[in-house]
C-alpha positions as CSV (number, residue, x, y, z in Angstrom):
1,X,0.0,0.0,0.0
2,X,1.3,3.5,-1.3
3,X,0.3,6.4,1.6
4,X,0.7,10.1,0.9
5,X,1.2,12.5,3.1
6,X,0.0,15.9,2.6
7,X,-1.5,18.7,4.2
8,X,-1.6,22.3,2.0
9,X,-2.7,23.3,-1.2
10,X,1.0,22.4,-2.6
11,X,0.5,18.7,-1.1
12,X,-3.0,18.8,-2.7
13,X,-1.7,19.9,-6.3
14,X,1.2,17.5,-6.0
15,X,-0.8,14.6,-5.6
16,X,-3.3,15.5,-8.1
17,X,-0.3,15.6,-11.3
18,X,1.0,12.5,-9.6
19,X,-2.5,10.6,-9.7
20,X,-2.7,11.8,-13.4
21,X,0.6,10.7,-14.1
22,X,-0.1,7.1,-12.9
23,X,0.9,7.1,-9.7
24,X,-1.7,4.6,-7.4
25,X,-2.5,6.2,-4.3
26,X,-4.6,4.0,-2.1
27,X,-4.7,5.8,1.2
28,X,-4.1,10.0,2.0
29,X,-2.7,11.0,5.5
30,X,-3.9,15.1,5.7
31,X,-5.3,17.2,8.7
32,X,-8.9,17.8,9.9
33,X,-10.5,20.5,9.2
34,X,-10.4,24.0,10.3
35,X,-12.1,27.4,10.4
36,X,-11.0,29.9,8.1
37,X,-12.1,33.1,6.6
38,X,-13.8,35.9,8.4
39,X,-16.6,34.1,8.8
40,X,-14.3,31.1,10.2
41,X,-16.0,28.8,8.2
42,X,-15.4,25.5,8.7
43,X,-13.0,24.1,5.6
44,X,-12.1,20.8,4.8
45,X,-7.9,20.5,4.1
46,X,-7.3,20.7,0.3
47,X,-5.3,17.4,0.1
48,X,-8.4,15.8,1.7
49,X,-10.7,17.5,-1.4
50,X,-8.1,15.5,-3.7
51,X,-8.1,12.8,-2.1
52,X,-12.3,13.0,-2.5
53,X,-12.2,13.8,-6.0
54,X,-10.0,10.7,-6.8
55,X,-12.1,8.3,-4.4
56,X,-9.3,7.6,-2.6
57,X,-9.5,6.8,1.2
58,X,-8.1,9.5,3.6
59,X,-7.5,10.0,7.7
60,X,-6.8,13.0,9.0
61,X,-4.9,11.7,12.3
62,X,-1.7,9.7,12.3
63,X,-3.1,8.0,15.2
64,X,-5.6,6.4,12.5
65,X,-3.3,4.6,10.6
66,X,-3.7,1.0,10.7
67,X,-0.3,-1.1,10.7
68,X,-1.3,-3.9,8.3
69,X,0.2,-3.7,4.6
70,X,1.7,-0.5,5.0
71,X,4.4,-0.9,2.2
72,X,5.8,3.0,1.1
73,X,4.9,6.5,2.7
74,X,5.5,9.4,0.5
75,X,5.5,13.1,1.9
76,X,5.0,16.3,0.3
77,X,4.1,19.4,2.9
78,X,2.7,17.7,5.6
79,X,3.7,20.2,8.2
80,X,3.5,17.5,10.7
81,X,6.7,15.7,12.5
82,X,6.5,11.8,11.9
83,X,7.5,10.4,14.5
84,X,9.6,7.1,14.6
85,X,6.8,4.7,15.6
86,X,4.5,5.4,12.7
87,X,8.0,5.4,10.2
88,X,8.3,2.2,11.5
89,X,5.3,1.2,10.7
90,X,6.1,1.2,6.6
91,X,8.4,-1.7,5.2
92,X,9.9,0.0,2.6
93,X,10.2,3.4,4.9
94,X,8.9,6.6,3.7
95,X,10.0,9.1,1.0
96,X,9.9,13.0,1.3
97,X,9.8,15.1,-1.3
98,X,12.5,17.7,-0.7
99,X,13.4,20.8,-2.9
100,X,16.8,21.3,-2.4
101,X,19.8,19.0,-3.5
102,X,20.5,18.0,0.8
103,X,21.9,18.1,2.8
104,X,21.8,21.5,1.2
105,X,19.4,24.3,2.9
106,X,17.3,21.5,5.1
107,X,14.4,23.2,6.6
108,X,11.6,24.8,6.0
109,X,12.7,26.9,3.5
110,X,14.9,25.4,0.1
111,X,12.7,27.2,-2.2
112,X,13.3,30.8,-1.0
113,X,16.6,30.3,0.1
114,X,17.6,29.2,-3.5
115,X,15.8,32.4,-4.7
116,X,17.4,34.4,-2.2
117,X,21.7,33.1,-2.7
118,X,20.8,33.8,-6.6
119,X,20.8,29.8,-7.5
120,X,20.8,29.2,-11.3
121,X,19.3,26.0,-10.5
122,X,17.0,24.7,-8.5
123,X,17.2,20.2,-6.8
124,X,15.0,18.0,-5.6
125,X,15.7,15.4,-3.4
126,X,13.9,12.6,-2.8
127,X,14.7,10.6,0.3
128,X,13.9,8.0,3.3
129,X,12.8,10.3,6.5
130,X,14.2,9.4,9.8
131,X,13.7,11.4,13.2
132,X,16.1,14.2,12.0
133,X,15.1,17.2,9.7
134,X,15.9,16.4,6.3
135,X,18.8,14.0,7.5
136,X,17.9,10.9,5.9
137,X,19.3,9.0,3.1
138,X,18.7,9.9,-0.7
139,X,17.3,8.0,-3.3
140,X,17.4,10.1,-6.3
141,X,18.1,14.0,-7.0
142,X,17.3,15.6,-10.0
143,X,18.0,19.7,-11.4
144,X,15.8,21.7,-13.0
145,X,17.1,24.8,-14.6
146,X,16.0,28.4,-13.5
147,X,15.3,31.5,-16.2
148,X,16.6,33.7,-12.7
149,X,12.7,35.6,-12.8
150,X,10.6,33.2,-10.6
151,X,9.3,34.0,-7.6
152,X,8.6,31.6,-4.4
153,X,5.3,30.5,-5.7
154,X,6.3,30.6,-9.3
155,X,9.4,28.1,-8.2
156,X,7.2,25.6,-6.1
157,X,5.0,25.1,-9.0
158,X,7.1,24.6,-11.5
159,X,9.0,21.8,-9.1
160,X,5.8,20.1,-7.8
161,X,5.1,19.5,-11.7
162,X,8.6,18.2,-12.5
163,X,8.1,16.2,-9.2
164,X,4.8,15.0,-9.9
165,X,6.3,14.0,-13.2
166,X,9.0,11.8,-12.0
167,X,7.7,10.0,-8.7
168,X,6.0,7.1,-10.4
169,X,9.4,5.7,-11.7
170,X,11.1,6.6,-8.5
171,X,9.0,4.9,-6.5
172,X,8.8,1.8,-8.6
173,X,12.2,1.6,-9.1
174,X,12.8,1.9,-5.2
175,X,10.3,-1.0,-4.9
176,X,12.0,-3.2,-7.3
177,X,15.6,-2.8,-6.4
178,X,16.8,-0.5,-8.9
179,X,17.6,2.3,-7.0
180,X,19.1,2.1,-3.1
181,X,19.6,4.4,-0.6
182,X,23.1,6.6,0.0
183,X,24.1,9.1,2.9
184,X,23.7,12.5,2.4
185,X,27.3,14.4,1.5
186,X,28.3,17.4,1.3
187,X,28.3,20.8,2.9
188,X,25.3,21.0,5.4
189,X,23.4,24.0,5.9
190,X,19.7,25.3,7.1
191,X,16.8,27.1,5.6
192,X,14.7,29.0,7.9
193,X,11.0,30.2,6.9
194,X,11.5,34.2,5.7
195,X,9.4,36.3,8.5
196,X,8.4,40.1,7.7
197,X,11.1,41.4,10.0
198,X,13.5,39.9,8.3
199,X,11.9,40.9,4.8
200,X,12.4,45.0,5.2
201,X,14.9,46.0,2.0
202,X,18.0,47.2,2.9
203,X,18.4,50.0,-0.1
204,X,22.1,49.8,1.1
205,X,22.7,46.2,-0.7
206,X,23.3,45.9,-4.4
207,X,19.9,45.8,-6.9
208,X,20.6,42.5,-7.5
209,X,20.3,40.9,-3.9
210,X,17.4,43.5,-3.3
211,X,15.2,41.7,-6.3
212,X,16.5,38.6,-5.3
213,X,14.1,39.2,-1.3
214,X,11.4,40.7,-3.8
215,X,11.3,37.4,-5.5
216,X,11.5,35.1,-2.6
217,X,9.1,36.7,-0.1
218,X,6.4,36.3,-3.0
219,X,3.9,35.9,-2.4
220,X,4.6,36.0,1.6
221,X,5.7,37.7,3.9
222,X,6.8,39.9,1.1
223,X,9.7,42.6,1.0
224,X,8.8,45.9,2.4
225,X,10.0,49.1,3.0
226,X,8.8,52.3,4.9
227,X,8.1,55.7,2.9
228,X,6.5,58.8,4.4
229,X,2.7,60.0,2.7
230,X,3.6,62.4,4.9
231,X,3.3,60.2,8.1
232,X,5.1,56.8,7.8
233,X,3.6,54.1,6.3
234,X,4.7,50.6,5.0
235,X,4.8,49.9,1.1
236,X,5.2,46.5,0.2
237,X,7.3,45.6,-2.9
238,X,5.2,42.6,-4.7
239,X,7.2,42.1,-7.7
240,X,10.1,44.0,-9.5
241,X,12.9,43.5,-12.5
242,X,16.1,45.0,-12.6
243,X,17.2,47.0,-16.0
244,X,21.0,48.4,-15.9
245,X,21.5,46.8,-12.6
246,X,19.1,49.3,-11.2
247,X,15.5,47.9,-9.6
248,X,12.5,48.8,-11.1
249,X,9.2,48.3,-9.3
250,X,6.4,46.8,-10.8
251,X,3.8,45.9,-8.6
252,X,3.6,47.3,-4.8
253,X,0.7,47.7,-2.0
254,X,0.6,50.5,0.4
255,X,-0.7,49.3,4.2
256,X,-4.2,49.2,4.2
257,X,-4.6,49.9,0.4
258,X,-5.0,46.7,-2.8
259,X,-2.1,46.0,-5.0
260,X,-1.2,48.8,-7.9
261,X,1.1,48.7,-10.5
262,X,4.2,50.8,-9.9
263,X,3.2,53.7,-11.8
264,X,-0.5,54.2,-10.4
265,X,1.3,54.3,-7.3
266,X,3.9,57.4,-8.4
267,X,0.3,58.8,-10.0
268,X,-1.1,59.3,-6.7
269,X,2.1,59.7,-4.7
270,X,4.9,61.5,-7.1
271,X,6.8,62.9,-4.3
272,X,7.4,59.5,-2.8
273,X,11.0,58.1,-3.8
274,X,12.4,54.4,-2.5
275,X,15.5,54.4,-1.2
């Protein structure tokens, strides 16, 4: 029995290409569900909603799973730590989907951190989990060139397809013996998840590290800066491009206000200069 483990709308669309690729699902580990909106409205998780639309089985507690025939897990943002008793639980183990080649950037955070140190390409590493973040032995990685304009969200979509893409044969070539797993070597380091505080643009650095933050904290927390309308008030900087090695602004938000393009904003607010 093949188990996926997923809990956000990445996990959902993951498993959706995968299923469509010919990968056979037969049971979906996700989370219950929870209010949101205004209204706290009471939502089902969007990896469950796949799991629905494909008829496939689905428990929203790891406490639920059952230990008989459990063959492979696979993971793709489950936000959940796994602990050893239910890993143990799988006879084959079970793979996460990782996107970073590891042990570079483990964490939270491979996708904007590539963005961030100007990576011309971007990994993914698929791998057995153990009780340590991101520390378990690798099974396949594979590159997938960057054009050096994607954002965070464009980057995790264009990996979950190339992912979804190439699981089937991993996995079946993992069951049969074709592939084994190997330590992780190399230079270890960490991603952490980006946080507003740390997203505020240093107009000291050069243009290029500066559309670099723009990029990865898209589309959150997002880069931000303060200017003065005359009090002081935060502008956000969505998404911007760089011509001469100087940034250009394309789309920003002032606090409080919706998303304008860069020129509607110097429309209402010519005085107002970034820097």
């Amino acid at each position: 029995m093949l188990v996926f483990f997923g809990t956000s709308q990445r996990s959902a669309k993951f498993l959706e290409l995968a299923i469509q690729n010919g990968l056979d699902v037969e049971l979906v580990v996700s989370a219950p569900p929870k209010p949101t909106g205004k209204k706290q409205i009471l939502t089902e998780n969007p990896t469950v909603l796949t799991a629905k639309e494909f008829k496939i089985d689905f428990i929203t507690s790891l406490e639920k799973l059952k230990p008989d025939h459990l063959v492979l897990g696979l993971i793709l943002d489950f936000n959940k730590i796994i602990p050893g008793q239910i890993i143990n639980l799988f006879k084959m183990g079970i793979i996460n989907v990782h996107f970073s080649k590891l042990p570079e950037y483990r964490g939270p955070a491979p996708v904007q951190y590539t963005i961030l140190n100007g990576g011309k390409r971007a990994w993914i590493t698929y791998y057995l989990i153990n009780e340590k973040v991101d520390a378990g032995q690798i099974l396949k990685q594979t590159p997938l060139d960057l054009d050096l304009t994607e954002n965070t969200e464009d980057l995790y979509q264009k990996l979950i397809t190339k992912a979804s893409g190439e699981i089937k044969a991993i996995v079946q070539d993992y069951l049969d013996g074709k592939i084994s797993p190997v330590p992780q070597t190399g230079t270890l380091s960490m991603s952490h998840k980006l946080k507003s505080e740390n997203c505020q643009i240093d107009w000291s650095k050069p243009a290029v590290e500066i559309e670099r933050l723009i990029r990865a904290a898209y589309p959150e927390p997002t880069a931000w800066t303060f200017v003065q309308i005359p009090l002081e008030k935060r502008l956000k900087i969505l998404k911007a491009h760089l011509e001469n090695q100087k940034l250009v602004p394309d789309q920003v938000q002032l606090e409080g206000k919706k998303p304008v393009t860069w020129k509607q904003f110097q429309e209402g607010y010519p005085s107002v200069a970034l820097s």
